[in-house]
KOLFIMAR-773381 format. One record per residue (C-alpha): x, y, z; residue in three letters. Coordinates in nm, 3 decimals. Example, Ala and Ser with C-alpha at 12.3 -4.5 7.8 and 13.67 -1.06 7.14 Angstrom:
px|py|pz|residu
1.230|-0.450|0.780|ALA
1.367|-0.106|0.714|SER
REM end
This chain:
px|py|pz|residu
4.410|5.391|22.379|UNK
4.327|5.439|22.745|UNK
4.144|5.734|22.851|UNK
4.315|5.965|23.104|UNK
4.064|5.911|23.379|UNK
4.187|6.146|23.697|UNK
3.993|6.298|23.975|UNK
4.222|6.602|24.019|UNK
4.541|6.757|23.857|UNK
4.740|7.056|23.877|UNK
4.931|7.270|23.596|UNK
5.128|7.538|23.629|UNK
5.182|7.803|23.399|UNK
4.813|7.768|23.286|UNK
4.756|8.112|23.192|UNK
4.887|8.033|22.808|UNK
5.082|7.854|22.573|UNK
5.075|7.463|22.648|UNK
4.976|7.540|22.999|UNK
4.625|7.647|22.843|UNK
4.630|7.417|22.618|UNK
4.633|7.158|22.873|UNK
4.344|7.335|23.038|UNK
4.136|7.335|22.726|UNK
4.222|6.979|22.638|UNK
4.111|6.886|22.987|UNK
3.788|7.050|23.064|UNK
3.676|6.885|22.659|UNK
3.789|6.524|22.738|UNK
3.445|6.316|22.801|UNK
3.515|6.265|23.154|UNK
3.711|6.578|23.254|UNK
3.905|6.613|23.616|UNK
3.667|6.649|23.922|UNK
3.901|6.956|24.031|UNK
4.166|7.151|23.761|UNK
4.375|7.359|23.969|UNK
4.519|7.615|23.701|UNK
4.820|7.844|23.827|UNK
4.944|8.147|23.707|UNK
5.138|8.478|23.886|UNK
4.850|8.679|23.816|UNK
4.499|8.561|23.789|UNK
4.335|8.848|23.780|UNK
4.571|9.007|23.522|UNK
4.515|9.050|23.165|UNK
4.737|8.766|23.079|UNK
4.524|8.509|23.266|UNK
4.174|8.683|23.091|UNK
4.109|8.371|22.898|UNK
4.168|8.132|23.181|UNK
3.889|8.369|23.358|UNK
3.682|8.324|23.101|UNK
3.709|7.915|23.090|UNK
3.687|7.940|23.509|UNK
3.386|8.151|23.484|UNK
3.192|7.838|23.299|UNK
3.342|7.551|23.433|UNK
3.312|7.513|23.810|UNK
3.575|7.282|23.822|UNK
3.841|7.486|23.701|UNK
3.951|7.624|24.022|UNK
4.261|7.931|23.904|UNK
4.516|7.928|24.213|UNK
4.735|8.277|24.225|UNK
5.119|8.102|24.256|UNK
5.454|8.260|24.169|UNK
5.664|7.960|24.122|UNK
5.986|8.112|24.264|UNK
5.839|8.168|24.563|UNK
5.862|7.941|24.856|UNK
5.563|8.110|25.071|UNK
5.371|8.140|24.725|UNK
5.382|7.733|24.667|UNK
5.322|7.673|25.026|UNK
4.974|7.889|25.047|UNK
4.933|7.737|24.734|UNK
4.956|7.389|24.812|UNK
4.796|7.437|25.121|UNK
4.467|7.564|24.923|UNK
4.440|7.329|24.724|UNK
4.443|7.076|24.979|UNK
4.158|7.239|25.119|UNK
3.937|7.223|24.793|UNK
4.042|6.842|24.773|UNK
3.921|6.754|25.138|UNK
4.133|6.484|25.245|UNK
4.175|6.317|24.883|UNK
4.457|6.364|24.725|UNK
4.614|6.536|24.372|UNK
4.650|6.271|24.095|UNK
4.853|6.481|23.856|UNK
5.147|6.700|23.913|UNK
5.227|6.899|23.581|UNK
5.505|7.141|23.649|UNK
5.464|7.340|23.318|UNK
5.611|7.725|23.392|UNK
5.960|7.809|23.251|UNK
6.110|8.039|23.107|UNK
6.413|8.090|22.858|UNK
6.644|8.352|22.685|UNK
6.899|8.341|22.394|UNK
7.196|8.378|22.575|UNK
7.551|8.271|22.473|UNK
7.868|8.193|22.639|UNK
7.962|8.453|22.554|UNK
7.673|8.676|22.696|UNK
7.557|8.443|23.000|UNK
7.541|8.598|23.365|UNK
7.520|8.509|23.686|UNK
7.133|8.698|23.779|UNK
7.023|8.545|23.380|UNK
7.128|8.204|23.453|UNK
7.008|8.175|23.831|UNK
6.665|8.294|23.702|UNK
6.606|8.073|23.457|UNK
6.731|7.771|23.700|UNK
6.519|7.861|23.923|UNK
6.232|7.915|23.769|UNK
6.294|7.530|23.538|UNK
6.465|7.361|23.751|UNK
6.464|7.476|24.156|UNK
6.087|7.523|24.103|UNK
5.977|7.205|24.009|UNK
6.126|7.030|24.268|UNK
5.976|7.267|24.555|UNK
5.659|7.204|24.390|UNK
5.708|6.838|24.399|UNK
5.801|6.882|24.801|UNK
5.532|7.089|24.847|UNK
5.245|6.839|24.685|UNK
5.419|6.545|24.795|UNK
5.177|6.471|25.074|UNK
4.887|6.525|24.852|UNK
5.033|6.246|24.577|UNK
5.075|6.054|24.829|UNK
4.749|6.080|24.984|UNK
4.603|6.061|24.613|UNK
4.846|5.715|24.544|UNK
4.695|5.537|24.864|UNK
4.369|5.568|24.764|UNK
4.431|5.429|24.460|UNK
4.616|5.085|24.566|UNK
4.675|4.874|24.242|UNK
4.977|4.745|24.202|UNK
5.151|4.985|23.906|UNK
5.216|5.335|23.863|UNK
5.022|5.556|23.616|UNK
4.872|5.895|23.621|UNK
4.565|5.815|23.710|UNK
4.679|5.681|24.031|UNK
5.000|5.945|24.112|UNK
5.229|6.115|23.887|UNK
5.468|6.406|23.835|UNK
5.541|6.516|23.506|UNK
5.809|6.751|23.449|UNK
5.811|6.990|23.107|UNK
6.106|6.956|22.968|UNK
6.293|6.981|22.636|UNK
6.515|6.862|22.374|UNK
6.688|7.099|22.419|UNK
6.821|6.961|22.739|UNK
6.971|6.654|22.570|UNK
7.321|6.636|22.611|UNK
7.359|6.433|22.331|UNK
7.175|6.583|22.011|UNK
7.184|6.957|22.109|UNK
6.857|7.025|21.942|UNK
6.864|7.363|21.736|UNK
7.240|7.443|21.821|UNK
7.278|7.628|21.488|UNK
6.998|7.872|21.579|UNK
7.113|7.925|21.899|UNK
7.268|7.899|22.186|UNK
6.978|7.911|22.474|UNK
7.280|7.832|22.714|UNK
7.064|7.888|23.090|UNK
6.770|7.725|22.889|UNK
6.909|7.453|22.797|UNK
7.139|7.346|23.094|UNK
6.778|7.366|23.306|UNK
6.643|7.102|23.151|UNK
6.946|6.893|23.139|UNK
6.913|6.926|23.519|UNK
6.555|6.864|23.486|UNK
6.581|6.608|23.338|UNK
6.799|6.482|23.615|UNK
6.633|6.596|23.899|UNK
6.296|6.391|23.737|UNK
6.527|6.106|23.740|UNK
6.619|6.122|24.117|UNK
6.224|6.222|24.157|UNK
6.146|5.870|24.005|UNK
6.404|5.687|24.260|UNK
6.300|5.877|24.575|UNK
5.907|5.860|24.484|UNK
5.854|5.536|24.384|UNK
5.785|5.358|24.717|UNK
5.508|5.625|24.727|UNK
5.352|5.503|24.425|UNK
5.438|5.829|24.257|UNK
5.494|5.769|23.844|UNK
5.771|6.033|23.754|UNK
5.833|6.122|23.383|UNK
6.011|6.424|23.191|UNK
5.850|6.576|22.835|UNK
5.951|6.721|22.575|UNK
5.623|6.882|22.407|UNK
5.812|6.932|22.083|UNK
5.895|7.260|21.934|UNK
5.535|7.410|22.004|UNK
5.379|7.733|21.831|UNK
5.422|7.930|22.118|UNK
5.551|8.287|22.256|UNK
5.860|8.116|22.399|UNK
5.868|7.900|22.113|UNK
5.999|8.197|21.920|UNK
5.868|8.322|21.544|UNK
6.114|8.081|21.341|UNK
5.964|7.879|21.099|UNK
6.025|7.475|21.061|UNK
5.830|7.200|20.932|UNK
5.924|7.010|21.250|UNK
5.671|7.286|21.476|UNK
5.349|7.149|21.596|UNK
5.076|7.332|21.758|UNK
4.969|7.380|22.103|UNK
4.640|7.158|22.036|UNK
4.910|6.857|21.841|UNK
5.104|6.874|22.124|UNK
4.887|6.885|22.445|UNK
4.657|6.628|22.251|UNK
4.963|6.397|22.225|UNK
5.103|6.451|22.553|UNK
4.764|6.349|22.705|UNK
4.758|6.024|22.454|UNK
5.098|5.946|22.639|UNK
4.989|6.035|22.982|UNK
4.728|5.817|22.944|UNK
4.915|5.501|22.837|UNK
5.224|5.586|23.104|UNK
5.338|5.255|23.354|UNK
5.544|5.164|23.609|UNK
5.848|5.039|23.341|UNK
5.808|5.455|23.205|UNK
5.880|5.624|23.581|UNK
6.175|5.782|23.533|UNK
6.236|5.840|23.177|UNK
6.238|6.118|22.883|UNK
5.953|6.117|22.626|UNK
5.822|6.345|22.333|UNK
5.497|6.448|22.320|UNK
5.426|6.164|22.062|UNK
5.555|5.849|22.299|UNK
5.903|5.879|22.166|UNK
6.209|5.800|22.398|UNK
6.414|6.100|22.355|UNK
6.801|6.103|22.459|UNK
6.975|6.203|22.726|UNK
REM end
């Protein structure tokens, strides 16, 4: 297996769940990032003590306030980040903060539904405009031939249940905003992967399986996997991502998962 050797990456929605997890997994690898830029709304809240605790030994864990709904927020964030980086670029993109609710068809609303597509789905692709010029900076100094993470990438969280086709968990419900966010997602990292790849951007959606999480819900199934199986996975793929993967749908194991 190839390591995941990158000089800087982002995550947002570091503050817990998989976005901590990625944080953990990160600053343990043998050759960790240069810079981790960890966001979260509130970093000096008590939902971001832990990642204050992990910042407070690692000096290059670097916790950047961002709300991600926020257009001014991911501008002054993007714009201090590039500072800290000092002309180099971001490797690694991981838009990570969502959200989701229960809702039904027959209990959907308007406010419900425009929150959770904007936080899934709007979001990710401001971020992506917003860091744009940093991947890009970070793909030209890296000038091989093929895409991978180590060079420029995107990744977008996503889910099964986005997929159109096997509407994952349908019988214990509906998640109706939830899941028609990722479906666009999932789309939106597909046009991301067209428009970006010129740029030497990799683009990839990921499902991190049904993760022992908050949002994750208290139901109980064989199929659940930790937040340590899954971000230690999901780095296994990143690390092993190409050129012929740019633009596609993957579980946290490699899998191809369907549209």
């Amino acid at each position: 297996m190839a390591e995941l050797c990158i000089r800087s990456i982002l995550v947002t929605g570091a503050n817990r769940g998989i976005g901590l997890g990625f944080v953990q997994h990160l600053l343990a690898l043998p050759n960790p990032p240069e810079w981790i830029f960890a966001t979260c709304r509130d970093p000096k809240g008590q939902r971001a003590q832990e990642l204050q605790k992990l910042a407070s030994k690692h000096p290059n864990l670097v916790v950047v306030p961002l709300e991600v709904t926020d257009p001014a927020s991911i501008k002054a964030a993007a714009a201090s980040v590039g500072e800290r980086l000092k002309g180099s670029g971001l490797n690694l993109l991981i838009n990570n903060a969502g959200i989701g609710n229960n809702n039904s068809l027959d209990t959907e609303t308007l406010d419900d539904m425009l929150h959770v597509f904007t936080t899934n789905t709007v979001a990710p692709l401001l971020l992506s405009q917003a860091f744009l010029p940093l991947l890009k900076k970070a793909a030209q100094g890296n000038p091989g031939s093929g895409l991978s993470c180590s060079k420029a990438a995107i990744i977008n969280m996503s889910s099964t249940a986005g997929s159109i086709q096997d509407l994952f968990l349908w019988q214990y419900g509906q998640a109706l905003s939830y899941r028609c966010s990722k479906a666009a997602l999932n789309m939106l990292t597909r046009c991301q992967s067209m428009g970006y790849r010129d740029h030497g951007i990799l683009c990839v959606a990921l499902h991190p399986g049904w993760v022992k999480t908050d949002m994750g819900g208290t139901l109980e199934d064989k199929s659940r996997v930790t937040v340590d199986e899954s971000v230690g996975g999901m780095l296994k793929v990143l690390s092993n991502l190409s050129e012929k993967d740019s633009g596609t749908f993957l579980n946290w194991e490699g899998k191809v998962m369907a549209w």
